[in-house]
N, C-alpha and C positions, 0 to 999 in steps of 0.2 A: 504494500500500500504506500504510495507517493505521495506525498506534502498537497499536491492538486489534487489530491480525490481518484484518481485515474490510479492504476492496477496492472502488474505485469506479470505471467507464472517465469518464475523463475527453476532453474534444476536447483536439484539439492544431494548431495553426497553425501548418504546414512550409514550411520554405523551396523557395516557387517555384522560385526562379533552379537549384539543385540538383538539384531533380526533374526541369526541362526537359534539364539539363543529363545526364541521364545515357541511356547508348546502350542503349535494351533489346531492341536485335536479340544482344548480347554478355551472354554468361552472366558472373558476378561476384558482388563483394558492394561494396554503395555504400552510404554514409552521408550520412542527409538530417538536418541539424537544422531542428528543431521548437521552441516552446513552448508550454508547457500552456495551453490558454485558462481562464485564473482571474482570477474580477473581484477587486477591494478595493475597497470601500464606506469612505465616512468616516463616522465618530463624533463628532460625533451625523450623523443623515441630516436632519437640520434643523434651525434653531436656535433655536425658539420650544418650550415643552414640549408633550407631549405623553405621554397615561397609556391604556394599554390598546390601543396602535396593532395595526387588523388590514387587510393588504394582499391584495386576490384579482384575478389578470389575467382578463380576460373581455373575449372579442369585439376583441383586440389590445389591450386599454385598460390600465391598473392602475387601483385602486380604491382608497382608502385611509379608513377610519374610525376611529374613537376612542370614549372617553370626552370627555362635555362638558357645556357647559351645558345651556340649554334647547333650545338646536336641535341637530338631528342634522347634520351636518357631514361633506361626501364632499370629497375632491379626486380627480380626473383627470387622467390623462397617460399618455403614450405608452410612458414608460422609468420603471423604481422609480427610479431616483435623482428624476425630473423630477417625480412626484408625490408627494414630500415636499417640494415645494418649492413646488406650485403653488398657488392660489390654493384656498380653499373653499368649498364650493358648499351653501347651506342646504336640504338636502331636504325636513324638515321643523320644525316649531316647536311646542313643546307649548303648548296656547292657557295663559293667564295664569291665576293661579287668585289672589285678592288676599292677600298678608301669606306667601306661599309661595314659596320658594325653589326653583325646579325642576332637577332636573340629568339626564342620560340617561350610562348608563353601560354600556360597552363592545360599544358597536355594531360588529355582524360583516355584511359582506355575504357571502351565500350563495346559489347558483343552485338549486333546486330544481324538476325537472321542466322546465327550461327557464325558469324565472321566478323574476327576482332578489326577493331578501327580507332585510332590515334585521331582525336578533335583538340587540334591545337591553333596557336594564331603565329605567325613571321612577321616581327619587325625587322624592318629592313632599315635599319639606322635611325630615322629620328619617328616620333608614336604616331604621325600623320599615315604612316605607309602602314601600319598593324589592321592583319585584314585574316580573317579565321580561313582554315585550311584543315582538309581529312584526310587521312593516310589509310589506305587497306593491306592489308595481312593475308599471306595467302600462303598458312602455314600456323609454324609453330611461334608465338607473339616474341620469344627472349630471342629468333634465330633473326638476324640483321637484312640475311638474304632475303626473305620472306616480303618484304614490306616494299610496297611502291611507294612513288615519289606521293609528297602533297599535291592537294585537286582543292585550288581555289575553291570559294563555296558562292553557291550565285543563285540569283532569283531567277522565277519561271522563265526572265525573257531573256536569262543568260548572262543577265549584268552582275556585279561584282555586288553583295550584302547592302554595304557603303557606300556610296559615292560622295567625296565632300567630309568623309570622317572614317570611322575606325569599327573594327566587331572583333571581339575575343571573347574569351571564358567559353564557350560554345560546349551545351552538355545537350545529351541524348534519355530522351523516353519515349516508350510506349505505352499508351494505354488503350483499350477494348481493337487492338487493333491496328491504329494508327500510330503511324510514326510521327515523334516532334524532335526537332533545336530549339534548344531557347538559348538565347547570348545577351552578351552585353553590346548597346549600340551609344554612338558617341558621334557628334557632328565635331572637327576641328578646327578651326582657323589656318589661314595659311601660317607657312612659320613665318615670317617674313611678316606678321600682321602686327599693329602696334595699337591698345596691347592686345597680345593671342589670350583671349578670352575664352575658353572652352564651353558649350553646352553641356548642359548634363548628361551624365552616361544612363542611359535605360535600360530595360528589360524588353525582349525582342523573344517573339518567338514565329514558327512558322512548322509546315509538315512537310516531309523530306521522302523522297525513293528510297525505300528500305534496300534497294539493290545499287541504291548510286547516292549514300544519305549526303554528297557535297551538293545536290540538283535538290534545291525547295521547289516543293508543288504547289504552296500556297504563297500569296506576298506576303512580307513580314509584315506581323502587329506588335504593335507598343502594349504590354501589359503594365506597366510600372515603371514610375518617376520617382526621381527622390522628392518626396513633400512634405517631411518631418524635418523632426531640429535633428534628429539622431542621424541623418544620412544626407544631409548638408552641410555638415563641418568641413570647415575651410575648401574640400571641392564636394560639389554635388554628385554626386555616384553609387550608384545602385551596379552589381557586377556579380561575378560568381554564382551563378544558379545554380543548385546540385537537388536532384528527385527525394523524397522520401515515402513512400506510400504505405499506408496502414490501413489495409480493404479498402476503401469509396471514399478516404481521406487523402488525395496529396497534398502532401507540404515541399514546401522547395524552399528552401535556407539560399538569403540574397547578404552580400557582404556589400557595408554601404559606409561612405561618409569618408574621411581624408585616406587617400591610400601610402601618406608619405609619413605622415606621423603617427606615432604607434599609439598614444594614447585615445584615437579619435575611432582606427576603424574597428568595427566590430558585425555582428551577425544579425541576421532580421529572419523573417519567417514568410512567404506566403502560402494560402489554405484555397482548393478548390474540391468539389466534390466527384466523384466520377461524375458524367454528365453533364456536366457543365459543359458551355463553350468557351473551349482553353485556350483559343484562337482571338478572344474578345477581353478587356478589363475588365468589364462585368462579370465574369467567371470567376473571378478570383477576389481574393479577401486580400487587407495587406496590414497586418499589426503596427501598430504606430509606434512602437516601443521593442527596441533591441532584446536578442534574447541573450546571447553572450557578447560581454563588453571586456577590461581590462577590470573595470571592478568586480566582474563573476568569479575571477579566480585569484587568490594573489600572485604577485609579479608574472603576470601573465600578457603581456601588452599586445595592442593591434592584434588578437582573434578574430581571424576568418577563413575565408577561401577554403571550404571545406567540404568533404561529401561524405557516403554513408556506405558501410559494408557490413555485412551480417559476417557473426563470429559464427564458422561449422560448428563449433564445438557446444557454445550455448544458445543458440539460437538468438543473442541479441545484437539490435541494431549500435553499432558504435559509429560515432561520427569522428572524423581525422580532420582536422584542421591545424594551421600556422598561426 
């Protein structure tokens, strides 16, 4: 039983010795102690940094990606603790482009139809050029040979997400069927502008060819603005969308408000119901009040950028975030 009134079964690990121990040809009441099976993770789960960490179990493995440089970056392992720790594996490398900084940012592994797929975004030197991009697998996800290049991502009539600004965080679901992206969308000034003023970053979604999920079928819609005090600090940005679903409940965890100073960003919530139109604002709910800040934990600063993995072993949902 949870502080909110809400309820989870949890396992519990009973004592053998007591259970053998009791005669159940004789009616009674016997007392068996137990403990809850509940893990505790340390902080950090690794000791090197890392920005935008997203973890997906598949085929018994863990999977782990990030934000990073120019190459995209997987590690493997058997247990989440052991694949924050393991070694990384370069899947792919964006070729060199001369006097250009390259950076790839918050690469999600996702199974679609059966086939693992990389949703990440390519800055190509300065944030005006950050424009989302899908990689396919065709193979085993940690073998490097396996993976094609990036496939820009583009609306039904072929044009690029953006035009005039920027798209990244870009996550994948499905529900009753239908494929979605939702990403973060940003208009940007030229650099060259005085002063470069940015618009707000929003919440963008649309439905994708589950056999080509870089090709939207639908034109993107706006779900969500930053219009709170909690996700207008010092810049306006709504960003990181990542699925939770609990039966006819999705929730999607949105990281919002300064993405440069640690005390400011933090985690938000939105709620739709299956059946809703998830395609429309009006489908969704959007909580006016962050759910984890820097005050949620101690010294725990700028929490977010996160998503959700089921533990095999207990059945619960753990969320990963930086």
């Amino acid at each position: 039983l949870y502080s909110d009134g809400s309820t989870h079964e949890k396992k519990v690990c009973w004592d053998k010795t007591a259970l053998e121990a009791i005669d159940f040809s004789k009616p009674g009441e016997y007392e068996i102690p137990g403990e809850i099976c509940q893990k505790h993770y340390p902080f950090p789960m690794m000791n090197s940094h890392m920005s935008d960490p997203c973890v997906l179990h598949y085929n018994g493995k863990f999977y782990l990606t990030s934000s990073g440089g120019q190459e995209i970056l997987m590690r493997v392992a058997d247990t989440l603790e052991g694949v924050f720790q393991a070694e990384p594996i370069c899947i792919y490398k964006v070729p060199d482009v001369p006097g250009i900084r390259i950076g790839t940012w918050a690469a999600e592994l996702h199974i679609i139809h059966g086939v693992p797929y990389i949703l990440t975004a390519l800055c190509m030197g300065h944030m005006v050029t950050v424009q989302s991009y899908i990689l396919r697998c065709n193979g085993d996800p940690a073998n490097p040979e396996a993976w094609e290049a990036p496939r820009l991502c583009l609306k039904p009539n072929g044009r690029p997400l953006t035009e005039g600004g920027i798209s990244l965080d870009m996550t994948y679901f499905c529900v009753d069927g239908v494929h979605y992206v939702m990403w973060s969308d940003r208009k940007v000034p030229d650099p060259k502008s005085d002063p470069p003023v940015c618009e707000p970053a929003d919440i963008y979604i649309a439905t994708v060819d589950p056999a080509a999920p870089w090709q939207l079928t639908t034109e993107p819609q706006c779900v969500l603005r930053p219009i709170y005090g909690w996700d207008r600090y010092e810049t306006e940005v709504d960003e990181g969308p990542y699925l939770l679903r609990r039966g006819d409940d999705l929730f999607v965890t949105i990281s919002g408000s300064s993405t440069g100073m640690a005390d400011l960003y933090c985690l938000g919530l939105m709620h739709a119901k299956r059946g809703n139109n998830l395609l429309s604002m009006d489908g969704w709910d959007w909580l006016p009040y962050p759910l984890l800040t820097k005050e949620s934990v101690e010294n725990e600063f700028g929490p977010g950028h996160n998503n959700f993995v089921k533990d095999p072993e207990t059945g619960d949902d753990l969320m990963i975030y930086h």
